[in-house]
Every structure is written in C-alpha cells, then in structure tokens.
VEXDREN-2710 file (C-alpha; in Angstrom, 1 decimal):
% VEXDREN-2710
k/r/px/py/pz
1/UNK/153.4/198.8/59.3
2/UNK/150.6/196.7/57.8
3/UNK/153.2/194.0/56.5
4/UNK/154.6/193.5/60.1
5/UNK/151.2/193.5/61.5
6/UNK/150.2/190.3/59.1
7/UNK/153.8/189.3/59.5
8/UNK/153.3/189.2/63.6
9/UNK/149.7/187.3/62.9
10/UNK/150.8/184.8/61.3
11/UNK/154.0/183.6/63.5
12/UNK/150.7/183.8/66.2
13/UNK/149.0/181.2/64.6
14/UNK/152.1/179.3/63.3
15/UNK/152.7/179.3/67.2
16/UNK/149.2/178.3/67.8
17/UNK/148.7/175.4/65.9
18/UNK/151.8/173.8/66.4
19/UNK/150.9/174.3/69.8
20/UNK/147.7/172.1/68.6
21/UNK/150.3/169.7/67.3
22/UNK/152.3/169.2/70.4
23/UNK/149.4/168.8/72.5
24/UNK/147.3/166.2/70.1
25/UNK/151.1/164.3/69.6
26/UNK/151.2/164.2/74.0
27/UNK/146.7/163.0/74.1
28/UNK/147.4/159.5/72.5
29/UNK/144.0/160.6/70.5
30/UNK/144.1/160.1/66.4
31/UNK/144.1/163.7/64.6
32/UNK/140.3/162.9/63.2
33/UNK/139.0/162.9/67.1
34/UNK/141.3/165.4/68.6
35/UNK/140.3/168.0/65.7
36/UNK/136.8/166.8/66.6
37/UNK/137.2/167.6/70.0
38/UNK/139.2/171.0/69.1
39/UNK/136.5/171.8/66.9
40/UNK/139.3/172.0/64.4
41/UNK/139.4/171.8/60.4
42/UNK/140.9/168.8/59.6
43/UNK/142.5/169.8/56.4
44/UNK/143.5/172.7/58.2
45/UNK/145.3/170.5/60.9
46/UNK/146.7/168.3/58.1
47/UNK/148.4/171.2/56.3
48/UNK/150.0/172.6/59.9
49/UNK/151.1/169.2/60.3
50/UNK/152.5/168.7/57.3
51/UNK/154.4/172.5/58.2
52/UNK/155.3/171.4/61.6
53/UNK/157.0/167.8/60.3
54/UNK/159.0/169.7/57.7
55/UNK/160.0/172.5/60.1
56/UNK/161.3/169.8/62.4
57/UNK/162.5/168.2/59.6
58/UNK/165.1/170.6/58.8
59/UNK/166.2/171.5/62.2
60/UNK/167.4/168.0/62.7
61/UNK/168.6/168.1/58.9
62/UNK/170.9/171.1/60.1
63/UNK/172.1/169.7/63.0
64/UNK/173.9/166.7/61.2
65/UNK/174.2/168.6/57.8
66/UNK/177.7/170.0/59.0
67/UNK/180.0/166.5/59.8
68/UNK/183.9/167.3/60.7
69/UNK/185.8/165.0/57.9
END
C-alpha cells in the first residue's frame, strides 16, 4: 500500500512539472525568469526538463521505430 501511495505521488508531480513545462514552453519567458516567477528551483526545473525532452523523445522515437519494408 505504501509503494502505490509513493508510486501515485510521484506520477502527481511528474504531471505537475511537466505541466510547468508546457506552460513556461507556451509564455515565450527564458526558464531562469519563468522559475523566478514560479518561485521554482532551477536545477529542479532543469532536471524535469531534461525528463520531459527524453519522454517526448521516445514517444516520437516509437512512432517511426516500426517502418513497413
């Protein structure tokens, strides 16, 4: 029960910050001011980022992994 309780927490804040993500991509701000504004960790913004680009990443990477020869 514990396990699914940390389990269910952290799709929350995986959900959360690349919430953040989607919203600082659509404000046109750099990520410095719009974590300043947030009142967001940078390095903390940086490393869901960096989760969030390689998320994407491999969505579109399995969409074109399969090719009909």
């Amino acid at each position: 029960m514990i396990n699914q309780d940390i389990m269910s927490k952290n799709l929350d804040l995986r959900r959360q910050m690349f919430e953040m993500i989607e919203q600082w991509q659509q404000s046109g701000l750099t990520k410095k001011t719009f974590c300043e504004q947030q009142s967001i960790r940078h390095h903390s913004f940086f490393y869901w980022y960096k989760c969030y680009r390689q998320q994407h990443a491999g969505i579109n990477n399995k969409e074109s992994a399969f090719l009909k020869v």
